[in-house]
C-alpha positions as CSV (number, residue, x, y, z in Angstrom):
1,X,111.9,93.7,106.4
2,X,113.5,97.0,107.2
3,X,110.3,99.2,106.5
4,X,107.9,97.5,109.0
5,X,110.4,98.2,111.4
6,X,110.9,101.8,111.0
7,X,108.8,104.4,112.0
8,X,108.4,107.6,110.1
9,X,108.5,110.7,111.4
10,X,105.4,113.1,112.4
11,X,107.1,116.4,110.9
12,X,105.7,119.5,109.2
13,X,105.1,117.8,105.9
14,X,103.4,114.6,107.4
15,X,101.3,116.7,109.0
16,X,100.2,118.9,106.0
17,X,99.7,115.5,104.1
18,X,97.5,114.1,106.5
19,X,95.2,117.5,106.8
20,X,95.0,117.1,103.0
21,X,94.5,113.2,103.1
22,X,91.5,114.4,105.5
23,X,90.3,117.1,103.4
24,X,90.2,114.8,100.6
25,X,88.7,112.0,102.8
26,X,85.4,114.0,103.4
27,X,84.8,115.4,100.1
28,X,85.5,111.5,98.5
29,X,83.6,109.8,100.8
30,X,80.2,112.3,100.6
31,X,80.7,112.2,96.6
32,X,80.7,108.3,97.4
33,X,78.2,107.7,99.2
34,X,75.8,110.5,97.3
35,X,76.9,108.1,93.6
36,X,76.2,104.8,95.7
37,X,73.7,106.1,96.9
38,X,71.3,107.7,93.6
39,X,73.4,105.6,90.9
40,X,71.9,107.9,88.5
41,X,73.9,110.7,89.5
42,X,70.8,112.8,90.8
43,X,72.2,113.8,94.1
44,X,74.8,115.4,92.9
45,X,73.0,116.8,89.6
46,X,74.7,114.5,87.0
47,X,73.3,112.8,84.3
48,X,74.1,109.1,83.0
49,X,74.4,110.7,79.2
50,X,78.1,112.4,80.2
51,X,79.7,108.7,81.3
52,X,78.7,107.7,77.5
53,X,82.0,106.6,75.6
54,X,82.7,104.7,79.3
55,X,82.8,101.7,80.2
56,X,79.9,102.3,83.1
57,X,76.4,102.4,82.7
58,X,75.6,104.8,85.9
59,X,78.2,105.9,88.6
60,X,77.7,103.2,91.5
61,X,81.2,101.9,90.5
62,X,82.2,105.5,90.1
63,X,81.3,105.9,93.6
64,X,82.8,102.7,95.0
65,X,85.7,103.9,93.6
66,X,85.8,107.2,95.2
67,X,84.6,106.4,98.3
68,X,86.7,103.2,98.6
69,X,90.0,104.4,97.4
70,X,90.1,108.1,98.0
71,X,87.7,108.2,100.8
72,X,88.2,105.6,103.2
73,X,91.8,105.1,101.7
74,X,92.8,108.6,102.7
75,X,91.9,108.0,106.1
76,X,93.1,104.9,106.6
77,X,96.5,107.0,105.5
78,X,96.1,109.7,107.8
79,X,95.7,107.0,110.5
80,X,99.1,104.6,109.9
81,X,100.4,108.6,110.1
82,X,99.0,109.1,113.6
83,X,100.5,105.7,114.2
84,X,103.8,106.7,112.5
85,X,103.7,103.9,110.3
86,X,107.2,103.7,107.8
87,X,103.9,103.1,104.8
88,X,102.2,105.8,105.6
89,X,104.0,108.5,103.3
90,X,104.5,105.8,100.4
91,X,100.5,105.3,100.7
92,X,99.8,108.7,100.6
93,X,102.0,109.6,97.6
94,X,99.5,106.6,95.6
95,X,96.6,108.2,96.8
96,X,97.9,111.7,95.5
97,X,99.4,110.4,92.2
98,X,96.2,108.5,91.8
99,X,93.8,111.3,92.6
100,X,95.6,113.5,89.9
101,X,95.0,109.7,87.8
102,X,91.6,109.9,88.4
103,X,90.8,113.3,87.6
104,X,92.8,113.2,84.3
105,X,90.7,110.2,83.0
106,X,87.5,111.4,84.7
107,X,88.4,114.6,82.2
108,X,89.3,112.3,79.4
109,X,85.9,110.4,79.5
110,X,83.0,113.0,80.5
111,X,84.8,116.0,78.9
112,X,83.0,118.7,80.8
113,X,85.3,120.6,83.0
114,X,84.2,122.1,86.3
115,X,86.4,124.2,88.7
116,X,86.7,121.1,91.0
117,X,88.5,119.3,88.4
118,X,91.8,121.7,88.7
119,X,90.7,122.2,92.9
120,X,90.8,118.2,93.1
121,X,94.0,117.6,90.6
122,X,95.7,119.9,92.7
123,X,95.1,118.8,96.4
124,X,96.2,115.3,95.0
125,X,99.5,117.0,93.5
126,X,100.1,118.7,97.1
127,X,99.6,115.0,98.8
128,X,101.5,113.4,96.6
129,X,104.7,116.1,97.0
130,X,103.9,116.6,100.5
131,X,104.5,112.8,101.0
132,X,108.0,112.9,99.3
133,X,109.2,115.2,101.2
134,X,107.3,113.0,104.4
135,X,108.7,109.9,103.2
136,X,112.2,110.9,102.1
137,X,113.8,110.1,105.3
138,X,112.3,106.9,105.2
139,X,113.4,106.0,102.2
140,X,117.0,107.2,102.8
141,X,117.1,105.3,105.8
142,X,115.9,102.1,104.0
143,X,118.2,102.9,101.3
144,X,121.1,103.3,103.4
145,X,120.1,99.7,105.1
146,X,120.1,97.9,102.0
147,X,123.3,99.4,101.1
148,X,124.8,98.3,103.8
149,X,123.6,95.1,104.2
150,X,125.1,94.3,100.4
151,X,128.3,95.2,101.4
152,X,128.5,93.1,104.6
């Protein structure tokens, strides 16, 4: 396949995307750990009563998810970047669209807003458009490939 054999580029925008996949790394995987950690939200000065309407009974699946996906995810990213894998800005762009995911339905189910809810939606809408414009020649290069390819 055409993809693992192509490396992407470390430019300008790969590395604002991976300082941001960091920045979101650290602050996913201490919320993580902190919900895996005190299920009942106590760390972090939540209480079960706002995930009523859910479908979880406390956050330790909450906290899987956010240190799994969004913490250790986001650093797994950054590293294929280092490595200048041709993934690297199609993973980051999931990880951004699904932050701004997350923080939507997060919004939708505890309906209490707190100024980390914009902060957060935001830093996943940077990732995800840094990584476009980090991807895109990748994808034109694939794209041209293909093309090719179906006309020989």
């Amino acid at each position: 396949m055409y993809m693992s054999s192509h490396r992407s580029r470390l430019d300008i925008w790969g590395k604002a995307c991976m300082g941001l996949l960091a920045f979101l790394g650290l602050g996913a995987l201490a919320g993580g750990i902190a919900l895996v950690a005190r299920p009942d939200g106590s760390i972090m000065g939540f209480d079960v009563s706002i995930l009523a309407g859910s479908p979880f009974v406390d956050f330790l699946v909450p906290g899987l998810i956010l240190g799994g996906l969004f913490g250790v995810g986001s650093f797994a990213t950054a590293a294929l970047g280092l490595r200048h894998a041709a993934s690297a800005p199609f993973l980051a762009f999931a990880i951004g669209f699904g932050q701004m995911l997350w923080i939507a339905i997060e919004l939708a189910i505890i309906g209490e807003f707190s100024f980390l809810h914009p902060t957060m939606f935001t830093i996943g809408m940077l990732i995800a458009g840094t990584a476009v414009r980090w991807g895109w020649p990748t994808f034109e290069a694939w794209r041209h490939s293909t093309r090719a390819r179906q006309l020989a």
